[in-house]
C-alpha positions, 0 to 999 in steps of 0.5 A, spaced: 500 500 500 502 506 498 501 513 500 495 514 496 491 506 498 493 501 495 492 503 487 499 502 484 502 506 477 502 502 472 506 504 465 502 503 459 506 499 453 509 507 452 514 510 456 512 516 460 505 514 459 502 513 466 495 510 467 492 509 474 487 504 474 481 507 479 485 513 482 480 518 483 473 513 486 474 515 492 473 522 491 467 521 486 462 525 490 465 531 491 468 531 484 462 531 482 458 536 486 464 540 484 463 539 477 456 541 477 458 548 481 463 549 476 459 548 469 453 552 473 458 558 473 462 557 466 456 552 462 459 547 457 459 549 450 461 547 442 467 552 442 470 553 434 476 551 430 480 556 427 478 553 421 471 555 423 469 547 425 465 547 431 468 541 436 464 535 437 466 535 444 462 541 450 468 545 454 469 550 459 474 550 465 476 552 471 483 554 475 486 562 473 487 560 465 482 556 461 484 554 454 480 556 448 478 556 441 476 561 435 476 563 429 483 567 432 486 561 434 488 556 439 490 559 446 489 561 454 486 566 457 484 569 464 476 570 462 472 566 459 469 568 453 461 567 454 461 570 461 467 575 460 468 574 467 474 569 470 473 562 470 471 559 476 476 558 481 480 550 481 476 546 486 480 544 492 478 536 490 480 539 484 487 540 486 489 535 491 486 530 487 490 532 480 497 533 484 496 527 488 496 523 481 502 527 479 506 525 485 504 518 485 508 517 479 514 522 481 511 529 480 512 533 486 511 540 483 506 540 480 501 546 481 496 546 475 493 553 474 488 550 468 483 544 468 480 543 461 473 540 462 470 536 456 464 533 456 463 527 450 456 524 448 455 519 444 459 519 437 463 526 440 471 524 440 477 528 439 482 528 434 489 526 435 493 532 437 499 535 442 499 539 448 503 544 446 500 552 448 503 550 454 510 554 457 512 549 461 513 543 458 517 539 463 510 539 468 506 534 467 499 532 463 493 529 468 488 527 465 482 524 470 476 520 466 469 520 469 462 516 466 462 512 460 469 509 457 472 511 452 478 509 448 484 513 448 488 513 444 497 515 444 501 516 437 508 519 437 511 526 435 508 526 428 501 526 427 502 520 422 504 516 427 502 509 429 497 510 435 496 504 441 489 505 444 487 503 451 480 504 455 479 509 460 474 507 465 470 511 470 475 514 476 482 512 471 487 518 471 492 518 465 499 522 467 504 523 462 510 527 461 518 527 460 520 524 453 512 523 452 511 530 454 508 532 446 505 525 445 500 526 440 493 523 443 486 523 442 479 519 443 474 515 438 469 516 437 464 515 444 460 510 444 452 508 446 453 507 454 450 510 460 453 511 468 449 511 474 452 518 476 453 521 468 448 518 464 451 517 456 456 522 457 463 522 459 466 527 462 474 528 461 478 532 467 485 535 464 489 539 469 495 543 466 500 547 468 499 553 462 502 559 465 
């Protein structure tokens, strides 16, 4: 048993590519009373590619910075374009939970000061690719799945890459960095299902270090 109970880290066929089986179940009614207080303050929406695509996948954020898409690029920003008031601030489950995952497989400084939410139905996915508006690129990327599975996918440094899939289940964490830092990665297309807490959604926590 370790620090944070009895899950273990276990690497993916990827080095740098950690997956915490379960990790954040024991937070879960928190989580999500924290959740729906955030979305409440910050609604999810379909934002728009600088190509004039809109996402598939509903987002909003919390924390200092809040990543964003328009037709004026890809980017963080402090306030939040629908409300133009500051996003909701990081949740301290939020925190504990995403610094806790990042600890647990040898990131002891991880302040994450952004968390993207997306929120995936039936048939939304996310194309593959890198994180890359971030400044620091030595932190980590942790990435807290919730509701129904889905298939996440990780490539290499160039989107051609041949990508490995894996499922994520409710409670599973992803953490990568280092050399895995700039993996190219993504999620297929959702399928059908429900959860007794989320109904046929997936919601999809990801904590960066953007600032």
């Amino acid at each position: 048993m370790d620090l944070f109970g009895n899950i273990k880290p276990a690497e993916t066929a990827l080095a740098g590519v950690i997956l915490l089986k379960g990790f954040a179940l024991k937070d879960e009614a928190t989580l999500l009373a924290d959740l729906t207080s955030i979305i409440t303050q910050a609604p999810l929406r379909h934002m728009v590619t600088p190509s004039g695509f809109a996402m598939s996948v509903a987002m909003t954020n919390c924390g200092e910075l809040g990543w964003v898409t328009d037709r004026q690029g890809y980017r963080y920003a402090h306030l939040d374009p629908l409300t133009h008031k500051p996003w909701p601030s990081m949740p301290a489950s939020f925190l504990a939970l995403s610094q806790a995952a990042a600890l647990t497989v040898g990131y002891a400084d991880f302040i994450p000061d952004a968390c993207l939410i997306n929120r995936y139905l039936t048939g939304a996915r996310m194309g593959l690719h890198q994180d890359k508006n971030e400044r620091d690129f030595t932190q980590p990327i942790v990435s807290v799945s919730l509701g129904v599975p889905a298939m996440f996918q990780f490539g290499g440094f160039k989107r051609a890459d041949k990508t490995l899939s894996f499922p994520l289940y409710h409670g599973d964490v992803v953490v990568w960095g280092g050399d895995a830092r700039l993996r190219y990665h993504g999620v297929l297309p959702l399928k059908a299902s429900t959860h007794p807490a989320l109904g046929e959604s997936r919601i999809n926590l990801t904590f960066r270090k953007a600032g």
